[in-house]
ZADO-1210 file (C-alpha; in nm, 4 decimals, padded with zeros to 6 digits):
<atoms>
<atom x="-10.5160" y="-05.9614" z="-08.4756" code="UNK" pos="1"/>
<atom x="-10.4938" y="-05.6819" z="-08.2201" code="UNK" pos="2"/>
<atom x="-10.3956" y="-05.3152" z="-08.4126" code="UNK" pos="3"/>
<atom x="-10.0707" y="-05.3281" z="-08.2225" code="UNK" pos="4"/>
<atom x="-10.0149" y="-05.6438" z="-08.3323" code="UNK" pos="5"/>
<atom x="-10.1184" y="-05.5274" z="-08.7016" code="UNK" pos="6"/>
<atom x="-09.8763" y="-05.2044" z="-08.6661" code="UNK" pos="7"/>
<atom x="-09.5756" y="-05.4732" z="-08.6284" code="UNK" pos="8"/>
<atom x="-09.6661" y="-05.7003" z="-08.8866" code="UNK" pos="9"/>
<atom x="-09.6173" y="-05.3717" z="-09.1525" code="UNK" pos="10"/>
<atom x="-09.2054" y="-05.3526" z="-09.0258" code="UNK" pos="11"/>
<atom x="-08.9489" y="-05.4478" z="-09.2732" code="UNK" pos="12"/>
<atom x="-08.8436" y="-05.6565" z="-09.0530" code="UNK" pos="13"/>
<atom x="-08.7526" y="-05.8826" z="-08.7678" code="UNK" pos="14"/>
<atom x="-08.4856" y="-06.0261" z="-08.5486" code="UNK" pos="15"/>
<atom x="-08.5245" y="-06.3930" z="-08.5310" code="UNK" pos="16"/>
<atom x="-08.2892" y="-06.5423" z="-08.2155" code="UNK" pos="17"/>
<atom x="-08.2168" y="-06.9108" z="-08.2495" code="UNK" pos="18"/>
<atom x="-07.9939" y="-07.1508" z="-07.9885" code="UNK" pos="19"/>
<atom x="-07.7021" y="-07.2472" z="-08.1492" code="UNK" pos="20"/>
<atom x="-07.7183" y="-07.6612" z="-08.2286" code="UNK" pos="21"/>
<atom x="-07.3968" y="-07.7238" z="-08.1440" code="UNK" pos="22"/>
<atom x="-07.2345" y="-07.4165" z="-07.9187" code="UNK" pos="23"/>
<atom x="-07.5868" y="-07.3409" z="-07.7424" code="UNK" pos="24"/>
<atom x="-07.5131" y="-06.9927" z="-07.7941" code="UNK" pos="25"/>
<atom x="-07.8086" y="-06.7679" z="-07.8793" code="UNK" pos="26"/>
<atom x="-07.7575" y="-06.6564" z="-08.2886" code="UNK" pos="27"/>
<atom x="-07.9386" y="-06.3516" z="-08.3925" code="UNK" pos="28"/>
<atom x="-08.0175" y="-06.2658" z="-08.7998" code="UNK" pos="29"/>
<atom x="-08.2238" y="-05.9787" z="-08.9653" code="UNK" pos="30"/>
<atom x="-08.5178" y="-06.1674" z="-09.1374" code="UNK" pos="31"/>
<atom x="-08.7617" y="-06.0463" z="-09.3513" code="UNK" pos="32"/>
<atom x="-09.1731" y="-06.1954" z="-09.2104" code="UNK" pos="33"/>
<atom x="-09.5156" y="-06.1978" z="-09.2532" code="UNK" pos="34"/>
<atom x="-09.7832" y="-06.2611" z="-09.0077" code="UNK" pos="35"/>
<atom x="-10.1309" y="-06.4198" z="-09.0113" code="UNK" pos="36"/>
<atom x="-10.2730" y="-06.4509" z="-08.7048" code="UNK" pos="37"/>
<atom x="-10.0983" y="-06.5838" z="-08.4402" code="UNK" pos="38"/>
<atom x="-09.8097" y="-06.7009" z="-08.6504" code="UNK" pos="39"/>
<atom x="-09.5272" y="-06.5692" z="-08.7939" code="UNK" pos="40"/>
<atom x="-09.4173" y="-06.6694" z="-09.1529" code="UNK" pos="41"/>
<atom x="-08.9878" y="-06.6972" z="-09.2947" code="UNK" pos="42"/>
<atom x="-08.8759" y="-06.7772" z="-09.6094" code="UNK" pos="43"/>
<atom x="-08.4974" y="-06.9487" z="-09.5889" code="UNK" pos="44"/>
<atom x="-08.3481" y="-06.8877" z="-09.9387" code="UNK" pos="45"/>
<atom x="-08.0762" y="-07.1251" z="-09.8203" code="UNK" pos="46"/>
<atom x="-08.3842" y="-07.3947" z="-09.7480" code="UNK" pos="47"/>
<atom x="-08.2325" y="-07.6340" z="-09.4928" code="UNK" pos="48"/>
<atom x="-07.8728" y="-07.5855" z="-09.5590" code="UNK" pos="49"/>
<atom x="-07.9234" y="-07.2132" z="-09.3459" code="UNK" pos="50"/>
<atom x="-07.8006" y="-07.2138" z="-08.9763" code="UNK" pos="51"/>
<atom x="-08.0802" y="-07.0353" z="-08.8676" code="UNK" pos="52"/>
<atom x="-08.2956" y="-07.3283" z="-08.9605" code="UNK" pos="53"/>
<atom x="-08.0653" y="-07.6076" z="-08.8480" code="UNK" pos="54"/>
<atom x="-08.0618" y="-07.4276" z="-08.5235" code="UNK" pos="55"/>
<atom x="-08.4481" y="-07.3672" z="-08.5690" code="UNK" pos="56"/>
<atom x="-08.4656" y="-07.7412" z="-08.6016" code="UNK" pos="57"/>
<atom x="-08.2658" y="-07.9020" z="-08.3842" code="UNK" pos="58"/>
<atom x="-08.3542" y="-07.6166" z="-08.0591" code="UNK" pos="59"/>
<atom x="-08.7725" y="-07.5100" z="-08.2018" code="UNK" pos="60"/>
<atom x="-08.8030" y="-07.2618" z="-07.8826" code="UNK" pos="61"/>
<atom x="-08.7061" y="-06.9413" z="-08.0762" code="UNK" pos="62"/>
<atom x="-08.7647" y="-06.5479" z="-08.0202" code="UNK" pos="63"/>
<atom x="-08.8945" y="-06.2718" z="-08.2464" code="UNK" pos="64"/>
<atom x="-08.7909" y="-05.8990" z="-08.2321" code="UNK" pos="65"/>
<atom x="-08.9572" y="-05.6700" z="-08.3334" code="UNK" pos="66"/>
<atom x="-08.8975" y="-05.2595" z="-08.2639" code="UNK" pos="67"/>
<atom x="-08.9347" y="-05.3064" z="-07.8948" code="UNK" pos="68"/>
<atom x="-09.1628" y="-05.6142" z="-07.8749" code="UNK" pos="69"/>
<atom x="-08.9927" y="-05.9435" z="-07.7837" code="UNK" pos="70"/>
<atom x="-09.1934" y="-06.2694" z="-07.8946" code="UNK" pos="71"/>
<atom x="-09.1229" y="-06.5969" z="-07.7820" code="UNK" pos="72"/>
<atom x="-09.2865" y="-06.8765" z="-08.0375" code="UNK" pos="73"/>
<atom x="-09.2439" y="-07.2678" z="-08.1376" code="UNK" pos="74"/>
<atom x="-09.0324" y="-07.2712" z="-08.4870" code="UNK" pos="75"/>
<atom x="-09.1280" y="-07.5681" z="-08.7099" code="UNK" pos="76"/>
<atom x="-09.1437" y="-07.5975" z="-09.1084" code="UNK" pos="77"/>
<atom x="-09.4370" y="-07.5855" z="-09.2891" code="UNK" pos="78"/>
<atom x="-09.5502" y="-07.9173" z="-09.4251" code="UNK" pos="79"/>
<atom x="-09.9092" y="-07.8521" z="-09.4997" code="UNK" pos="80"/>
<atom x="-09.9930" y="-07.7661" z="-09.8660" code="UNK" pos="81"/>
<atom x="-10.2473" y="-07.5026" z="-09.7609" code="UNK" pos="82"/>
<atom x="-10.0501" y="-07.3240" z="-09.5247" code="UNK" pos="83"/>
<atom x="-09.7504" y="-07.3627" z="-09.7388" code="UNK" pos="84"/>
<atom x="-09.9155" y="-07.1010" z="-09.9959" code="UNK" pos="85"/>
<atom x="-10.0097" y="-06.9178" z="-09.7786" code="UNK" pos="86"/>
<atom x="-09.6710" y="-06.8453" z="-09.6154" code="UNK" pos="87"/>
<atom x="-09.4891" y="-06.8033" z="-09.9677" code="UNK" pos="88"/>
<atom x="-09.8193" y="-06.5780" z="-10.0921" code="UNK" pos="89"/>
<atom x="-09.8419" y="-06.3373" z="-09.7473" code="UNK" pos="90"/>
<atom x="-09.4601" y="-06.3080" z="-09.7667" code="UNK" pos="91"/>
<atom x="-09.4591" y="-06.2195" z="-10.1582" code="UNK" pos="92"/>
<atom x="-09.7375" y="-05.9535" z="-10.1237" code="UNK" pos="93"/>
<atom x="-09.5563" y="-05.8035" z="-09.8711" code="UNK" pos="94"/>
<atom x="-09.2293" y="-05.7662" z="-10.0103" code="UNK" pos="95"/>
<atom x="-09.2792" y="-05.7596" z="-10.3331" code="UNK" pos="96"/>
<atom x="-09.3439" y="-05.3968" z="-10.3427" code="UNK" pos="97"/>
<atom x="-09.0902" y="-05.3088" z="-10.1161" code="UNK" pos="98"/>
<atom x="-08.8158" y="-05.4610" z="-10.3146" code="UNK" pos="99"/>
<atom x="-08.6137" y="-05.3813" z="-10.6685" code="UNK" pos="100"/>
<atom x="-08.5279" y="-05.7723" z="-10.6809" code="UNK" pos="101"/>
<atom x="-08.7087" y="-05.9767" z="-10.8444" code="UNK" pos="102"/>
<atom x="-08.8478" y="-06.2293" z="-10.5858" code="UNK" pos="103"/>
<atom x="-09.0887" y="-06.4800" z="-10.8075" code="UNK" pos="104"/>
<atom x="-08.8394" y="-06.7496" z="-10.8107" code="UNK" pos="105"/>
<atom x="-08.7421" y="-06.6536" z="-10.4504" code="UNK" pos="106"/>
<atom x="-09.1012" y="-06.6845" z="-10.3213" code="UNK" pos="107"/>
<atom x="-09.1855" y="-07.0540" z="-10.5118" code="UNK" pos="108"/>
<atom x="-08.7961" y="-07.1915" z="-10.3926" code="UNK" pos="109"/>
<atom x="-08.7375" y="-07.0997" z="-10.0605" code="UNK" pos="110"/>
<atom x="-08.8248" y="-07.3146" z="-09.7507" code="UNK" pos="111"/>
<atom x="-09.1095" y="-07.2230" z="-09.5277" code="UNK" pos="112"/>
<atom x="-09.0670" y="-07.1520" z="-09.1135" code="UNK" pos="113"/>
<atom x="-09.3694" y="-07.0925" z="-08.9203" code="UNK" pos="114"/>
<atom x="-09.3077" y="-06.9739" z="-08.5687" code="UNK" pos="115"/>
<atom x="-09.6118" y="-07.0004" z="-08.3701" code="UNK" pos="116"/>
<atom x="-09.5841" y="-06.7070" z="-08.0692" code="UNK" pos="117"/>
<atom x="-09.6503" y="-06.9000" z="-07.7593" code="UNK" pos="118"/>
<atom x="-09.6092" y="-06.5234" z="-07.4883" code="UNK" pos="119"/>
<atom x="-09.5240" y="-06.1400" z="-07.5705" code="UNK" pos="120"/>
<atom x="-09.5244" y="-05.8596" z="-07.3569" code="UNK" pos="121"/>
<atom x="-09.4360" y="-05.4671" z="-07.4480" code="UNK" pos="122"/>
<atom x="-09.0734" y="-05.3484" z="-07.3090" code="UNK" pos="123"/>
<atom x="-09.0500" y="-05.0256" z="-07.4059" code="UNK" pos="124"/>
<atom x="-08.7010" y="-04.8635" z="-07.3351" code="UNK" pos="125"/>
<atom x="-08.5413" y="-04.5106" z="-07.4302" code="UNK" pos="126"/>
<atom x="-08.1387" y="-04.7019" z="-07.4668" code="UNK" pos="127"/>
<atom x="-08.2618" y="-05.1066" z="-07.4353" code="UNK" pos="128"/>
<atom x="-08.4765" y="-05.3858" z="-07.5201" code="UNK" pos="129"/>
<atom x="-08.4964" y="-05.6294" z="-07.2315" code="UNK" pos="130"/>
<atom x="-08.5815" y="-06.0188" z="-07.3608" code="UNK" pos="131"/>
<atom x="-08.8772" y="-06.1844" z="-07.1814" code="UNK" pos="132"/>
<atom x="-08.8321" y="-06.5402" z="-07.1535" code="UNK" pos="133"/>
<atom x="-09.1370" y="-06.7801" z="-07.2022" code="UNK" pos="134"/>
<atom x="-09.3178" y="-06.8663" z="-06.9208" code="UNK" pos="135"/>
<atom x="-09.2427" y="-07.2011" z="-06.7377" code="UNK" pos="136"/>
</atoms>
């Protein structure tokens, strides 16, 4: 993982932009994450019943914000065993000790969403973030 990579992956938090399933409208929520490698991890405390995971479903092409950096990734849920614990542990550890609540029951219940970053590129602005669409 590159150190400016690593520097993002210590934020609070992201902004995770899905396509709306049924108006096609881009949808925008503040997410907590965790990243390992190329990959960033969600937990949905709603599981499947969340919009942002219908929409993450139903339309996988997705985008990541994060400060200034725009990420374009491949949403899908996590059906490996391996990689399941690892998305619940990494996203524990990291919140754990940022948080008052207690997030045990959070961490072992929620649903999983990897989003695999397929392009990113720096846009640095002093009033705007310009989005970077994935390459064709």
């Amino acid at each position: 993982m590159s150190s400016d990579l690593q520097k993002l992956a210590q934020e609070d938090f992201c902004y995770l932009t899905t396509t709306g399933r049924i108006s096609g409208r881009p949808h925008t929520i503040e997410i907590w994450f965790a990243l390992h490698e190329q990959t960033f991890y969600l937990l949905s405390g709603g599981r499947d019943k969340s919009d942002w995971v219908k929409n993450a479903v139903h339309t996988p092409a997705v985008q990541m914000k994060i400060n200034n950096t725009i990420f374009s990734g491949t949403a899908r849920l996590v059906t490996n065993t391996e990689e399941d614990t690892l998305a619940r542990k990494i996203v524990f550890e990291k919140y754990v000790p940022r948080s008052s609540d207690d997030l045990v029951d959070w961490s072992r219940t929620s649903l999983p969403i990897a989003v695999d970053i397929i392009y990113n590129e720096h846009i640095k602005a002093a009033t705007h973030t310009t989005m970077i669409e994935k390459p064709k």
